[in-house]
PyMOL Python script that loads the backbone (N, CA, C, O; Angstrom):
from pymol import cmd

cmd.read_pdbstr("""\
ATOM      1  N   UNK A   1      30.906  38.462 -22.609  1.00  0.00           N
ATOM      2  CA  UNK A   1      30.301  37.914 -21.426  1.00  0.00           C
ATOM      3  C   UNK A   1      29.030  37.184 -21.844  1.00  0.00           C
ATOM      4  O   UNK A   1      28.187  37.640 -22.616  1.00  0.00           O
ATOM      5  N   UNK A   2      28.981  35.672 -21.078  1.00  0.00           N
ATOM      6  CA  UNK A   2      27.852  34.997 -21.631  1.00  0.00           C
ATOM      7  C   UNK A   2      26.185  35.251 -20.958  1.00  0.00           C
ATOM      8  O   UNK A   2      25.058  35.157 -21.444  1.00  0.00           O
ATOM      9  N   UNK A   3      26.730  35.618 -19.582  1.00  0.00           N
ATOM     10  CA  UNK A   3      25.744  35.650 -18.788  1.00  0.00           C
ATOM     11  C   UNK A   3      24.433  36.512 -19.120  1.00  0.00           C
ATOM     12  O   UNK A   3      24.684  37.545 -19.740  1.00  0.00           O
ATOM     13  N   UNK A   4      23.107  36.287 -18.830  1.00  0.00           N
ATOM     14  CA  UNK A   4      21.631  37.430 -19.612  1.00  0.00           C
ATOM     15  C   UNK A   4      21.769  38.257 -18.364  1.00  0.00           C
ATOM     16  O   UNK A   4      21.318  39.381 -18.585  1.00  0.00           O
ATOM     17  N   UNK A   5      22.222  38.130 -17.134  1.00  0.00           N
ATOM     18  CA  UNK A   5      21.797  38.940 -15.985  1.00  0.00           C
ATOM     19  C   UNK A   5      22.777  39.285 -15.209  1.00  0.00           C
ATOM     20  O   UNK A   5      23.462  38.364 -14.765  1.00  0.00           O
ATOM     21  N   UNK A   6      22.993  40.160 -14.969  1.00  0.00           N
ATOM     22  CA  UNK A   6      24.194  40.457 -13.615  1.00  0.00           C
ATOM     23  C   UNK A   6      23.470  40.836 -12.014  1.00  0.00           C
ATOM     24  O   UNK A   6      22.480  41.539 -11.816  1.00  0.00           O
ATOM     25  N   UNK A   7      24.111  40.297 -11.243  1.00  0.00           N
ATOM     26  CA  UNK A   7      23.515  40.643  -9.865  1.00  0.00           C
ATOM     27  C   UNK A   7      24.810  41.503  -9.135  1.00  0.00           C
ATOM     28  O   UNK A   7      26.000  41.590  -9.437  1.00  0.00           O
ATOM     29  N   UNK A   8      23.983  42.101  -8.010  1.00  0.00           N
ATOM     30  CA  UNK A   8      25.125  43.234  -7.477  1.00  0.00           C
ATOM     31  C   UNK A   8      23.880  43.423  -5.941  1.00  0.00           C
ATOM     32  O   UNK A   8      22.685  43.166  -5.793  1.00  0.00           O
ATOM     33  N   UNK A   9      24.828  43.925  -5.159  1.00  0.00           N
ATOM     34  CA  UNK A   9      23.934  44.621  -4.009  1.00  0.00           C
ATOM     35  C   UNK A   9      23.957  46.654  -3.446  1.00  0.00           C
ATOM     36  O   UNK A   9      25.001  47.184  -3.067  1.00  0.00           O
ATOM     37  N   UNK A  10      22.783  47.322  -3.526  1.00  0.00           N
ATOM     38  CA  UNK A  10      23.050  48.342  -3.633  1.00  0.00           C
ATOM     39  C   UNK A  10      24.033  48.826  -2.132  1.00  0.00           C
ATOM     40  O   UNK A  10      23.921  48.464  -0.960  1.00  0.00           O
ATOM     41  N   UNK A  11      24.945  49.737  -2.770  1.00  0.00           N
ATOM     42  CA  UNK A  11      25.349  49.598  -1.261  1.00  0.00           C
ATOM     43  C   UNK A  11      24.875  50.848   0.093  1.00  0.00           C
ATOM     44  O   UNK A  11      25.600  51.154   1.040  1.00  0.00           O
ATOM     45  N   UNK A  12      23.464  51.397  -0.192  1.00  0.00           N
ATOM     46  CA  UNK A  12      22.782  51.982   0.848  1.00  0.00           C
ATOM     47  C   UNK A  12      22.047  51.190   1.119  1.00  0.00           C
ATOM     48  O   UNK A  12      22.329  50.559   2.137  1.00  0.00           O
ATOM     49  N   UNK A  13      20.831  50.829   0.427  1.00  0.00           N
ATOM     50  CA  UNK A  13      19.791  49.436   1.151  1.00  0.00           C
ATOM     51  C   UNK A  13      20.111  48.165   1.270  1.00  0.00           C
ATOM     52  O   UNK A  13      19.394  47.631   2.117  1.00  0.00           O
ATOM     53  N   UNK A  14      20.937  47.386   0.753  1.00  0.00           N
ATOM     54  CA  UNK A  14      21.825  46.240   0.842  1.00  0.00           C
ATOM     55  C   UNK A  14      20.628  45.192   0.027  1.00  0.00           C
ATOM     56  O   UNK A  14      20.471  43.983   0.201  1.00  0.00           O
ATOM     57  N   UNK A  15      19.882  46.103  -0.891  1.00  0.00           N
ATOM     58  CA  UNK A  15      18.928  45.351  -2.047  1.00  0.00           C
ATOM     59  C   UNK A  15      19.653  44.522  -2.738  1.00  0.00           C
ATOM     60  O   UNK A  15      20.571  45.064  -3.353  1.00  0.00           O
ATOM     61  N   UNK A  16      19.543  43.198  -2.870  1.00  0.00           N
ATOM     62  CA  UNK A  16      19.871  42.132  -4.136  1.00  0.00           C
ATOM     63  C   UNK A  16      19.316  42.855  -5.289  1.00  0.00           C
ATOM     64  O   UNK A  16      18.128  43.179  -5.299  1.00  0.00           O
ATOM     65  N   UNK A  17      20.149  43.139  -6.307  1.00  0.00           N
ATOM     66  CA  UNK A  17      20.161  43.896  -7.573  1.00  0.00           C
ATOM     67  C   UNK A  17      20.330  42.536  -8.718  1.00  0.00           C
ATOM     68  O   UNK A  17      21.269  41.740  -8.736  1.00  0.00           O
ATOM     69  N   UNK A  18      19.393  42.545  -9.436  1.00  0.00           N
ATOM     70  CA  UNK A  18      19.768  41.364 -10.776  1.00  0.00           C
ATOM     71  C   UNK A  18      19.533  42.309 -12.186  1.00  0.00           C
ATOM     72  O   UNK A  18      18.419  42.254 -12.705  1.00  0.00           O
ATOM     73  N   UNK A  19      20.592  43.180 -12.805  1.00  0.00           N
ATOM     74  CA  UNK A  19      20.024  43.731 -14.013  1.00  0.00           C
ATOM     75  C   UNK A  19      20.806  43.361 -14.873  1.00  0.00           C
ATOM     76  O   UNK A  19      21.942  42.968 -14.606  1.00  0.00           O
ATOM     77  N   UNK A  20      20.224  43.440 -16.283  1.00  0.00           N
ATOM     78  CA  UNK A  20      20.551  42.785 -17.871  1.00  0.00           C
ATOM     79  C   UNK A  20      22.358  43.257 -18.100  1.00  0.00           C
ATOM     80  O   UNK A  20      22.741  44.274 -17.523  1.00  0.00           O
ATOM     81  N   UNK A  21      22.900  42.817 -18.564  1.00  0.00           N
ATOM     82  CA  UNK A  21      23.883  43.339 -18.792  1.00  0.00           C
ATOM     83  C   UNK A  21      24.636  44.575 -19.269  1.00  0.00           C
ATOM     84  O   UNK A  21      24.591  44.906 -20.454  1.00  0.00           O
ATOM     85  N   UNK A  22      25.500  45.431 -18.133  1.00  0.00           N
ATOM     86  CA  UNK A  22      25.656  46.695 -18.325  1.00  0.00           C
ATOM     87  C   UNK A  22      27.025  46.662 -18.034  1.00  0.00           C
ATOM     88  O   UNK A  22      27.568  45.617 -17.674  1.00  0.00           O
ATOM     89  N   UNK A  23      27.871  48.148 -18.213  1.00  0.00           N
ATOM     90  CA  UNK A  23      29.227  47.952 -18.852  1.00  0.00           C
ATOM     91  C   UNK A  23      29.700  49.080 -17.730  1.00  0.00           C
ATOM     92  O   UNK A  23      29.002  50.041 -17.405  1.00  0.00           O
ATOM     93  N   UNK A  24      31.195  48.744 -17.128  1.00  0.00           N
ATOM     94  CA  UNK A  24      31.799  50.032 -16.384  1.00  0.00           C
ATOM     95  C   UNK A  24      31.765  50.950 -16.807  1.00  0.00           C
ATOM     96  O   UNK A  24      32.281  51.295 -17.870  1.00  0.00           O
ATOM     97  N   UNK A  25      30.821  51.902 -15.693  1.00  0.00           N
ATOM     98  CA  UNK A  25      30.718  53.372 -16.001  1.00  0.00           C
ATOM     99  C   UNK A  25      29.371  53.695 -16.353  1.00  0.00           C
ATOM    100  O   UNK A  25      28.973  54.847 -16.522  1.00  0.00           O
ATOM    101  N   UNK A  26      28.590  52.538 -16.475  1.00  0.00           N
ATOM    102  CA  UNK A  26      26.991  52.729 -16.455  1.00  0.00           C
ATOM    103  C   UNK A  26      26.382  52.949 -15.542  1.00  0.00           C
ATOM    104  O   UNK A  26      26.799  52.511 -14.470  1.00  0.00           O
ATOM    105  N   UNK A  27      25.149  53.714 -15.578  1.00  0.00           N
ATOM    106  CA  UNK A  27      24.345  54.082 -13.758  1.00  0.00           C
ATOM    107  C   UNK A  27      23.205  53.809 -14.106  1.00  0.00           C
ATOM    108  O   UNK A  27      22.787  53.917 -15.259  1.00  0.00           O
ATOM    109  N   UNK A  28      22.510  53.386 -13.053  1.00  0.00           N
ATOM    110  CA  UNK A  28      21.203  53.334 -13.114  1.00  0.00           C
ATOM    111  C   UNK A  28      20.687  53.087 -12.118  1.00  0.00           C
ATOM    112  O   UNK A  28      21.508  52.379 -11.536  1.00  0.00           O
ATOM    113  N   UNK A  29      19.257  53.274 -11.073  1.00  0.00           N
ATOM    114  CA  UNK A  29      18.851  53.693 -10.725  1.00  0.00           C
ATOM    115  C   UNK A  29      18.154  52.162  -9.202  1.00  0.00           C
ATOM    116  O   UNK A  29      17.910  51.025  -9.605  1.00  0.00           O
ATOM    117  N   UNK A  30      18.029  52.417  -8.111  1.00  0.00           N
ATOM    118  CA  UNK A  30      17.983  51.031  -7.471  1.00  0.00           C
ATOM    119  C   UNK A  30      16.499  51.415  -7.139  1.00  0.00           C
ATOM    120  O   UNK A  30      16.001  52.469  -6.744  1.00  0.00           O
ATOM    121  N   UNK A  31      15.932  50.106  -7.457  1.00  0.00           N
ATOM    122  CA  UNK A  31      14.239  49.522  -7.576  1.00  0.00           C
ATOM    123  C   UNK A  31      13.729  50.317  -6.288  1.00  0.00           C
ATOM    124  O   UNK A  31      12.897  51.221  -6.362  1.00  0.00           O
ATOM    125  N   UNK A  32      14.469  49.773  -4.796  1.00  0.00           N
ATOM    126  CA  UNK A  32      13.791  49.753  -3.709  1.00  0.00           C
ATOM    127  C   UNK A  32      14.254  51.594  -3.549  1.00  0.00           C
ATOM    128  O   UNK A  32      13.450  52.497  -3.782  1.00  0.00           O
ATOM    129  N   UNK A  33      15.778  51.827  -3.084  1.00  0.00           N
ATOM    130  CA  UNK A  33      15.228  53.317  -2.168  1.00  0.00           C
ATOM    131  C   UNK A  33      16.145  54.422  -3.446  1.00  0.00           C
ATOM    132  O   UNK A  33      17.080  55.198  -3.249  1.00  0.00           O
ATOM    133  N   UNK A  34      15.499  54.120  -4.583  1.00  0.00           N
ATOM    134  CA  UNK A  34      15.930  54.723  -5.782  1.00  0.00           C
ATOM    135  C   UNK A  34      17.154  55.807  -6.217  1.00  0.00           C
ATOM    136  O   UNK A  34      17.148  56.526  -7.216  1.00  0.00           O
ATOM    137  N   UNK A  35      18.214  55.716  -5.173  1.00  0.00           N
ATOM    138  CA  UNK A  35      19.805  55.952  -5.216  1.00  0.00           C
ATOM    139  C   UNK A  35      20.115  55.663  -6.869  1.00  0.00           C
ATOM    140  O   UNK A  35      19.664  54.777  -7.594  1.00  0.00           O
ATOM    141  N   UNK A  36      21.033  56.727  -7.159  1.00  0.00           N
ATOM    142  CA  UNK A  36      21.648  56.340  -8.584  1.00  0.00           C
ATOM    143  C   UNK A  36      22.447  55.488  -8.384  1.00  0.00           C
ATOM    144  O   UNK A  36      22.248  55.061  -7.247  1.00  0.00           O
ATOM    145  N   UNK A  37      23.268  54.977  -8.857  1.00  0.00           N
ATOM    146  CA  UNK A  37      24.431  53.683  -8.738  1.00  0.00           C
ATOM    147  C   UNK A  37      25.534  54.018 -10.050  1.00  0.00           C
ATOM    148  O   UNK A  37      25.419  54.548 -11.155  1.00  0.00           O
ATOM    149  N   UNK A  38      26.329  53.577  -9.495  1.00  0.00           N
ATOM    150  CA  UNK A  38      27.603  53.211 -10.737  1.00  0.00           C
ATOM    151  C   UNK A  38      28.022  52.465 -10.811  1.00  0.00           C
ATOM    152  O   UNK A  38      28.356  51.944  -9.746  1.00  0.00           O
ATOM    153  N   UNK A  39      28.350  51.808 -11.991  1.00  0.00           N
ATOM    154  CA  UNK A  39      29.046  50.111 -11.942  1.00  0.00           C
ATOM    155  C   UNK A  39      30.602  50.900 -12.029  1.00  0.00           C
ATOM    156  O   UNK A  39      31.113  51.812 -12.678  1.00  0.00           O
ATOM    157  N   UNK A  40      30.965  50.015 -11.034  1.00  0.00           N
ATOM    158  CA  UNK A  40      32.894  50.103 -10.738  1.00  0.00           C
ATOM    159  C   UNK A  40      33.232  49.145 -11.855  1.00  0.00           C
ATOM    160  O   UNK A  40      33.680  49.283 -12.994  1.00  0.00           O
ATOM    161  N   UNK A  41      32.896  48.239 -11.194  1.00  0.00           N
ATOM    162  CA  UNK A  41      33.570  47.159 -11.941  1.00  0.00           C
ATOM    163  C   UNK A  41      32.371  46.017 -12.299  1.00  0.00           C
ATOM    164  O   UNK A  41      31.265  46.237 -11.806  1.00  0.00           O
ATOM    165  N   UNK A  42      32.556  44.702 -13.209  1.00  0.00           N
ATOM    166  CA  UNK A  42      31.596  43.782 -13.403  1.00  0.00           C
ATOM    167  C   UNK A  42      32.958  42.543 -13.605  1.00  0.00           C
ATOM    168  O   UNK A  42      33.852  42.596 -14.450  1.00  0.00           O
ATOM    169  N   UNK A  43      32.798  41.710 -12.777  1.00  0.00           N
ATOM    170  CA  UNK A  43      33.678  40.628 -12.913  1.00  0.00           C
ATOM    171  C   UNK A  43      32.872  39.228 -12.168  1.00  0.00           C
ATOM    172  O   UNK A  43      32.352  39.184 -11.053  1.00  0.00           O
ATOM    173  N   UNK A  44      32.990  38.000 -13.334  1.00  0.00           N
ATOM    174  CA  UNK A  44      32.335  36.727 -12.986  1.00  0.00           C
ATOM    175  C   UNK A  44      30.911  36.689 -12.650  1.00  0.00           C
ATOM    176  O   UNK A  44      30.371  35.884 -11.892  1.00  0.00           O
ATOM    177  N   UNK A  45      30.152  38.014 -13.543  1.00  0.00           N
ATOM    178  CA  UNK A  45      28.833  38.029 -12.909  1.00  0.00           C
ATOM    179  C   UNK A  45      28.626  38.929 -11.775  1.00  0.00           C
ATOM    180  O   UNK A  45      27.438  39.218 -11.630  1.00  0.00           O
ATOM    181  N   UNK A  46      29.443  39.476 -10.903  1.00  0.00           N
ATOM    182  CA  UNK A  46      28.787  40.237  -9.878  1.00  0.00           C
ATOM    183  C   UNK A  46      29.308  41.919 -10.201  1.00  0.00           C
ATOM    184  O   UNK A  46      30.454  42.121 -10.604  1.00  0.00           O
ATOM    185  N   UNK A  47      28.660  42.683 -10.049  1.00  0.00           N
ATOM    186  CA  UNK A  47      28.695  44.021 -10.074  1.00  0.00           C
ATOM    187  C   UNK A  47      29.346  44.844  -8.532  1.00  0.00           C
ATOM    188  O   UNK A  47      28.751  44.801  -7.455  1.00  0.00           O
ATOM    189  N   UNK A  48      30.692  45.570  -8.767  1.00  0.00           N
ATOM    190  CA  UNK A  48      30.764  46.344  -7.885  1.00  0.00           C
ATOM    191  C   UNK A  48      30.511  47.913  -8.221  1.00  0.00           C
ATOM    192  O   UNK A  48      31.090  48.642  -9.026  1.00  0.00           O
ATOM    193  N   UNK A  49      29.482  48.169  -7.357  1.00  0.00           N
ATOM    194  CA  UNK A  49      28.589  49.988  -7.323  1.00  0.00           C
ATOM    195  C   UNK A  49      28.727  50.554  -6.157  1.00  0.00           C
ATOM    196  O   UNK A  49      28.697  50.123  -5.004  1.00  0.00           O
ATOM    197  N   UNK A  50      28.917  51.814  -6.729  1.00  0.00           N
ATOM    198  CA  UNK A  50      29.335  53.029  -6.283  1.00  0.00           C
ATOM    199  C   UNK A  50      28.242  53.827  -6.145  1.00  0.00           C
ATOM    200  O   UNK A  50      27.614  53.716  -7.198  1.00  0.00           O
ATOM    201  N   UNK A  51      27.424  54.911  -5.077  1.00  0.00           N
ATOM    202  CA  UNK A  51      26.334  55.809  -4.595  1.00  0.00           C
ATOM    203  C   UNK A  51      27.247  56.807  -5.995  1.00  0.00           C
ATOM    204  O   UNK A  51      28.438  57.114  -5.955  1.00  0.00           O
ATOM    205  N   UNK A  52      26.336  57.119  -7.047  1.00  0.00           N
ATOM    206  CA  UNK A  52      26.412  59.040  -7.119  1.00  0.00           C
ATOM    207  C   UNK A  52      26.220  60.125  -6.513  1.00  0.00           C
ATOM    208  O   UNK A  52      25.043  60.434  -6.325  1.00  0.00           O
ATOM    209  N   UNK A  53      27.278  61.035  -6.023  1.00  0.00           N
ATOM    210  CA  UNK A  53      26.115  62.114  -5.524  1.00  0.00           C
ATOM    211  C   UNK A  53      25.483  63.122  -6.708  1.00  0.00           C
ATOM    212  O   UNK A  53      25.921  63.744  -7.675  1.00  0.00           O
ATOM    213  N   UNK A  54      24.252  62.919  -6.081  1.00  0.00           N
ATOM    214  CA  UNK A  54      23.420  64.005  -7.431  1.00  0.00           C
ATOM    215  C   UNK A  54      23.867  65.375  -6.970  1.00  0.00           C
ATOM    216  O   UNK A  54      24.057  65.371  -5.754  1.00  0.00           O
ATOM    217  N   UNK A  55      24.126  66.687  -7.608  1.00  0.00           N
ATOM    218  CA  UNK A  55      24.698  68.031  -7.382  1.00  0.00           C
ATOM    219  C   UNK A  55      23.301  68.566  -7.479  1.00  0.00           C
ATOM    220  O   UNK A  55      22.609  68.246  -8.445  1.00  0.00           O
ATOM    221  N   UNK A  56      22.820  69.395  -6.502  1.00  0.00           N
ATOM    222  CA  UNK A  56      21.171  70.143  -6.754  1.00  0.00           C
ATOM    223  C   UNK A  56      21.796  71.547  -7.276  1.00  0.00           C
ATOM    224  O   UNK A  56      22.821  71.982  -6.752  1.00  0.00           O
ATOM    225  N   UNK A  57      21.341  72.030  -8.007  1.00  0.00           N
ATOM    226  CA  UNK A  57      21.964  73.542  -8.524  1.00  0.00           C
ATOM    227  C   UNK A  57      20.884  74.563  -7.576  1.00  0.00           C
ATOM    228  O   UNK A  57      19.692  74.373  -7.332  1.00  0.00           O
ATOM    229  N   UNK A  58      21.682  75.578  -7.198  1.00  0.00           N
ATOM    230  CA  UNK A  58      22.066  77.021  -6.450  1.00  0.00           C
ATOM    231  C   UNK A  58      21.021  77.845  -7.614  1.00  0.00           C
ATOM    232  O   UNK A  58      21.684  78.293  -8.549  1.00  0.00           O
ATOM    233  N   UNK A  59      19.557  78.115  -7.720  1.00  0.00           N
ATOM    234  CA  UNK A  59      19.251  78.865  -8.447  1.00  0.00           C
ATOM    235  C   UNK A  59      19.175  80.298  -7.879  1.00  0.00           C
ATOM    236  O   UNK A  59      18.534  81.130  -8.522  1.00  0.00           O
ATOM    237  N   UNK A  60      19.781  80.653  -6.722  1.00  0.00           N
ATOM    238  CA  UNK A  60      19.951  81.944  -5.824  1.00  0.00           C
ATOM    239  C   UNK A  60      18.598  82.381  -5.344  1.00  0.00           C
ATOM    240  O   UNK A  60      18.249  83.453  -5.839  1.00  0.00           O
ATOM    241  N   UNK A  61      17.860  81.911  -4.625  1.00  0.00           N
ATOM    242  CA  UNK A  61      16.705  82.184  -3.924  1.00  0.00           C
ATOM    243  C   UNK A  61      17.041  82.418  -2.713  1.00  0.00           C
ATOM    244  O   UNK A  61      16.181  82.691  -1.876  1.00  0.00           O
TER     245      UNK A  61
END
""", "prot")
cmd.dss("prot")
cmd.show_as("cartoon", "prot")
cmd.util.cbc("prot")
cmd.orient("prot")
């Protein structure tokens, strides 16, 4: 892929996302309401992402 930047939109805040080039199955983290993300897919430059849910662990309190 030639492109320096990929753009994508997060899909809880509907933030315009422009980050360096990253590969299906990478996550990282959105600027504005800081949701993890997953790249689905990357085709022609645009990124389709997926919400993670983060798991909080049960320390029995």
């Amino acid at each position: 892929m030639s492109t320096a930047t990929l753009t994508g939109v997060c899909p809880e805040c509907e933030t315009d996302l422009t980050v360096p080039p990253v590969v299906q199955g990478e996550t990282f983290s959105c600027p504005e309401c800081m949701l993890t993300l997953r790249v689905e897919d990357v085709e022609e430059g645009r990124l389709s992402l997926s919400m993670v849910e983060v798991q909080l662990r049960d320390w029995g309190q």
